[in-house]
N, C-alpha and C positions, 0 to 999 in steps of 0.2 A: 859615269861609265866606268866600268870595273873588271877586274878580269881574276878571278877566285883571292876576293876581297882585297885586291891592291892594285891600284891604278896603271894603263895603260899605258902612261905618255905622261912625258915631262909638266907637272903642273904649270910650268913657265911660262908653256904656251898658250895660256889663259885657257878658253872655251874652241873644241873641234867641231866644226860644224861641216855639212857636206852638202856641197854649192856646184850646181849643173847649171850651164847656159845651153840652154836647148835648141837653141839657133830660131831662123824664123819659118815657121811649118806650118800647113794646114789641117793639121789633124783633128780629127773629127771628133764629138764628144762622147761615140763608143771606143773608138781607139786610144782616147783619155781615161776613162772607165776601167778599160779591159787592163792595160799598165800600171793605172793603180791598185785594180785588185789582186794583181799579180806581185807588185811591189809588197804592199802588205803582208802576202804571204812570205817573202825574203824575210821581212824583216821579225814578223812571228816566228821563225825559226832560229832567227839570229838571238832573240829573247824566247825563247818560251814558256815565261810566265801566264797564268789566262789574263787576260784583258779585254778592254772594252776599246770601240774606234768609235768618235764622234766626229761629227764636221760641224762647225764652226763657222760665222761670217769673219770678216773682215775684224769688226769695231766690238764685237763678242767676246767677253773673257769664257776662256776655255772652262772653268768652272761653273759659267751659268749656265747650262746647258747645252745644247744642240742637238741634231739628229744622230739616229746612229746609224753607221757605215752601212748600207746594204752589201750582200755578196752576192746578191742577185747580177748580172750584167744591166736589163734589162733598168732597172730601179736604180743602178751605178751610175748610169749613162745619163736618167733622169737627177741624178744628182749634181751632173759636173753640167749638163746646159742651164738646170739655177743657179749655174754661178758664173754666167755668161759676162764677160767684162763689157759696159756700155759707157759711151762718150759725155758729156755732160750733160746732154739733155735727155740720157736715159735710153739711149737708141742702140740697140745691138744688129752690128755691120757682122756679116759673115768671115772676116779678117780679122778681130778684136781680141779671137780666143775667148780663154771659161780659164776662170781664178776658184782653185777646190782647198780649202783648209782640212787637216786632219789632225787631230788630237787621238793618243790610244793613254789609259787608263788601267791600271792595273785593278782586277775584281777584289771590292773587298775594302780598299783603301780612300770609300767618301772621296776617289779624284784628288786623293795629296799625293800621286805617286804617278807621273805621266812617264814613262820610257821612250815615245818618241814623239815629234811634232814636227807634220810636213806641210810645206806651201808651197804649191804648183799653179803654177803661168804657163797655159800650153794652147796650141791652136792658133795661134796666131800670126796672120802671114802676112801682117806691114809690119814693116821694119823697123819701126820704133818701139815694139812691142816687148821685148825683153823676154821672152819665156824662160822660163827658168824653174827650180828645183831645189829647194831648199831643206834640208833634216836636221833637227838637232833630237840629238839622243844621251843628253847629261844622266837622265836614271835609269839607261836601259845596262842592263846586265850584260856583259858582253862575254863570252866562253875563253876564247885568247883571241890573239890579233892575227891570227892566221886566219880565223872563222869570220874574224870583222872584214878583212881584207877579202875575201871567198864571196862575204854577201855585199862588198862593194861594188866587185867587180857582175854580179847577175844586177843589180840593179845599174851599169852602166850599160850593158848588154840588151836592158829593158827601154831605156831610154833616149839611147843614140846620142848623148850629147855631143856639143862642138867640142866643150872644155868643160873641167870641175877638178873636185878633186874634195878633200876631207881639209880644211883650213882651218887657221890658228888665229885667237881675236889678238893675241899678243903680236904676231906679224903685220896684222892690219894695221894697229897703233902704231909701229915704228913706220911702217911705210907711211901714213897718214899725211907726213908733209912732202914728199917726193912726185915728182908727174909720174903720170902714169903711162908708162909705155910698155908693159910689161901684164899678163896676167899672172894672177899671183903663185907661188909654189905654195904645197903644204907637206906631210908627211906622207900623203898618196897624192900623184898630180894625175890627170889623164887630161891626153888630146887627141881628137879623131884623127884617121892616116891622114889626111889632108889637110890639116890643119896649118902645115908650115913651119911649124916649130919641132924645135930637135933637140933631145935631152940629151944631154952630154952622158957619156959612160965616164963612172966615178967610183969610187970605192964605197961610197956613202948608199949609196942607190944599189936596188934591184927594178931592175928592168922586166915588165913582161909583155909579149904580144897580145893582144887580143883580135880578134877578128874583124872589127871595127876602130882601133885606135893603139895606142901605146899606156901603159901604168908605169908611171915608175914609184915607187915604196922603199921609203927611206928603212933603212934596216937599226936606224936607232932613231925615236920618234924624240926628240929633243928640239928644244928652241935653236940651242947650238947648231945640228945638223942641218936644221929648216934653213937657216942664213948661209951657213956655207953652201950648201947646193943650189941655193936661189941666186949665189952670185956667179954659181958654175954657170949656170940656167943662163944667165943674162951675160956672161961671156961669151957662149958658144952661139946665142942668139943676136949678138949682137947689133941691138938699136930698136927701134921700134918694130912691131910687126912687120914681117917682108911682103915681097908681092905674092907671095903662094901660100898666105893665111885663108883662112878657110871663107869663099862667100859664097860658095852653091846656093846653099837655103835661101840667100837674099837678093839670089839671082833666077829663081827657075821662070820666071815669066818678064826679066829682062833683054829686052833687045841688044844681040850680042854687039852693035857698033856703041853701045853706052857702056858697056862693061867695064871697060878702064875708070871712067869718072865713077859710076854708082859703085866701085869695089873702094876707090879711095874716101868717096863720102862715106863708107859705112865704115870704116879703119877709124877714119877724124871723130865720128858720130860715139864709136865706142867709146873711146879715150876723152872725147867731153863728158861723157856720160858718167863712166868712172871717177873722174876727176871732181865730177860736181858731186855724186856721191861721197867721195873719202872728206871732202870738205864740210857738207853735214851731219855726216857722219863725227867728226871733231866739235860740233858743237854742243854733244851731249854731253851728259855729266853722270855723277853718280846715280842711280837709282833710276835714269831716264830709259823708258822702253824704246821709243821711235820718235823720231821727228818728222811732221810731213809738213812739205812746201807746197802753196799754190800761188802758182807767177802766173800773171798776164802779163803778156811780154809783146810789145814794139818796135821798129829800129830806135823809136828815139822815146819809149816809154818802158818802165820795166816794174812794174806793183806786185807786190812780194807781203805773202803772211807766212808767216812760220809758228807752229807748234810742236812741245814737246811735251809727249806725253809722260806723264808721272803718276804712280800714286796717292803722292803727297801733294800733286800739280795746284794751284791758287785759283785755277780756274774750271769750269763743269760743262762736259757736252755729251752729248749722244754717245760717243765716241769713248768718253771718259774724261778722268784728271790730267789737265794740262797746266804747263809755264807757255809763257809767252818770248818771242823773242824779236829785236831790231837787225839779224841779219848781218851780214858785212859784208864790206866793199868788192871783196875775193871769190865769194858767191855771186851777186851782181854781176860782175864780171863773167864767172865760169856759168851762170844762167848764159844768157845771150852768146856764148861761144859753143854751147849745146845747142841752140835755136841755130846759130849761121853752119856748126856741121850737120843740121838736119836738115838742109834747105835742098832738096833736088830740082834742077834745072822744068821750070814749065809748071810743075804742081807745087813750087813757094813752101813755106816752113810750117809750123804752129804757132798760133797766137795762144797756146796756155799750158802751163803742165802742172801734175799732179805727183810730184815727189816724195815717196817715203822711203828713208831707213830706218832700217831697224836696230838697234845696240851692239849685236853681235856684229853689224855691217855690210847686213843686206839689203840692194838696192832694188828696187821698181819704180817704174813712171807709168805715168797715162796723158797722154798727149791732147789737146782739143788745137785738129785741124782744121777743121769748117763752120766752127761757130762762133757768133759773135764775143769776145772775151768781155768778163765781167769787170767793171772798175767800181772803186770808193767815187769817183767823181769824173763825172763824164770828158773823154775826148775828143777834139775838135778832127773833125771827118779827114784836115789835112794826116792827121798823124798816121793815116793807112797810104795815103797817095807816099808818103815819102818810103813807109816800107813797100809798097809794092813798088817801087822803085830801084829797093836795093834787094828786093827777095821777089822779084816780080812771078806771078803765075798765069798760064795762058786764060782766056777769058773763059772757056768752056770749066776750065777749073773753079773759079772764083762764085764762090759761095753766092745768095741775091743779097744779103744784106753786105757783103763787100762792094758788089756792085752798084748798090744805091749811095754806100759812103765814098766810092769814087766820084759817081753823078753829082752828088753835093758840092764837093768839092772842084766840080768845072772838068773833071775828066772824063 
């Protein structure tokens, strides 16, 4: 990222990347389509070099091919419902949201020259679901930082997020051992009006309104000023998230006498969530792209694989080159404190999740609430009686294979 051949921003700050949490929504897979095609067009102007957009799966290097971007709406739309998120047995619920990869290419360059790479998580209205928004833009051309800042703000404008903002992989890492009570600052932060949080006026900062939220834009993009305004940030905010953080979106089809408990469950849900993220996230290494986790998780069982993926990795799958790893105590732990702040009253927790980050230290999960969890070695029917005991759900809830491992077991 460059700005008439000299860099933008403190290389201190390692990799900027810009990270939207979309809250939890139901938007449709034309209304996914239509934002993205409209994004693209931002960000073609922000570069406008000619290039190419491809989409991409999931476990696909962006170099082997894919489709390319229609501009069509119609074809767009048909793009984002194949890439409908589904639970482990392959099942897509109308709540799950549509996962859409995008690579852009510059013509000309055999694909050694990619300017930008977006992953979007949208549409989805259970609450475990994380939608989100991710860009990195390390070879895109940028004109100055006033043009960057310009086309930040229409793609917030496009999006609606809760929170994001353009972050630094070098704040990640020092934050990495700290809890997490806090989201993070970077050199642009935004949060929707309602959000509950309040950025302090500082000498450091420019402040702008927007019609939806607040920006504030450090006027000197440095590692230095990052730190000092993140601890302005977390003086004037004092403690964890308040009570007038943002939970509309995880509320609009909650019963307003549950609103107190499901606004505090989703506060806890976040901060496990994060937390078990920065934790993975620290088990990479040099040269390591992602790590993903799959837990089957119990009150009194918790089986855990973990993979990191590599170039160089020892090991070969579908998926690509992986290392292998045994995990630790601290994860274990922050697993199962994400399973008890996801447990809502009547409909019970997950028995399994699907955790990937990514290098740069971006998080998603996918959860399996209703079906049977996979083990290396079978267990004994009691081990559900005693979670449903401490995660109980009401009967109309409980999946038929839960119900026949209660009957096994005399209840």
């Amino acid at each position: 990222m460059k700005e008439d051949g000299h860099t933008i921003f403190d290389p201190a700050l390692g990799t900027l990347n810009l990270r939207l949490q979309l809250g939890v929504r139901a938007d449709s897979a034309h209304e996914i389509a239509a934002t993205i095609l409209a994004s693209v067009s931002v960000l073609e102007r922000l570069d406008p070099r000619p290039m190419e957009w491809i989409t991409v799966t999931r476990a696909a290097p962006a170099t082997a091919g894919g489709d390319f971007l229609p501009r069509n709406i119609d074809e767009a739309t048909s793009l984002v419902e194949s890439g409908a998120r589904k639970d482990d047995a392959g099942k897509f619920y109308e709540g799950s949201g549509y996962f859409v990869q995008l690579v852009s290419f510059l013509n000309g360059t055999d694909r050694s020259v990619s300017p930008f790479h977006a992953s979007i998580a949208d549409g989805a209205s259970d609450a475990p679901s994380h939608n989100s928004l991710k860009l990195t833009f390390k070879q895109a051309m940028i004109p100055s930082r006033e043009t960057f800042v310009a086309c930040l703000v229409e793609l917030f404008d496009l999006w609606l997020p809760e929170r994001g903002g353009l972050f630094s992989s070098a704040i990640t890492r020092n934050n990495r051992d700290q809890p997490i009570w806090y989201p993070p600052v970077g050199v642009v932060t935004y949060f929707a009006n309602d959000s509950g949080y309040v950025f302090p006026e500082d000498p450091l900062v420019e402040l702008r309104h927007l019609p939806n939220g607040t920006l504030a834009v450090l006027k000197d993009w440095t590692l230095d000023a990052v730190q000092k305004y993140e601890a302005a940030f977390r003086a004037v905010n004092n403690g964890i998230p308040n009570e007038r953080s943002a939970v509309r979106n995880h509320m609009r089809n909650t019963d307003s006498s549950n609103l107190g408990n499901q606004h505090n469950g989703l506060l806890q849900e976040q901060e496990a969530f994060d937390r078990l993220g920065v934790l993975l996230h620290g088990l990479l290494g040099p040269g390591d792209e992602r790590i993903e986790l799959t837990a089957s998780v119990t009150t009194s069982t918790n089986e855990q694989h973990f993979y990191i993926f590599n170039p160089n990795g020892r090991f070969s799958s579908q998926n690509g080159s992986f290392n292998d790893h045994g995990g630790t105590s601290e994860v274990s732990r922050a697993i199962k404190a994400l399973r008890e702040a996801s447990y809502r009253v009547g409909s019970g927790t997950w028995f399994g999740v699907h955790f990937v980050v990514t290098a740069s230290g971006n998080p998603t999960a996918n959860y399996n609430f209703d079906h049977e969890p996979e083990w290396d070695f079978p267990v004994a029917p009691a081990v559900y009686v005693r979670d449903q005991l401490k995660y109980p759900r009401d009967e109309h809830r409980q999946p038929e294979w839960l119900k026949q491992k209660l009957r096994e077991a005399g209840i």
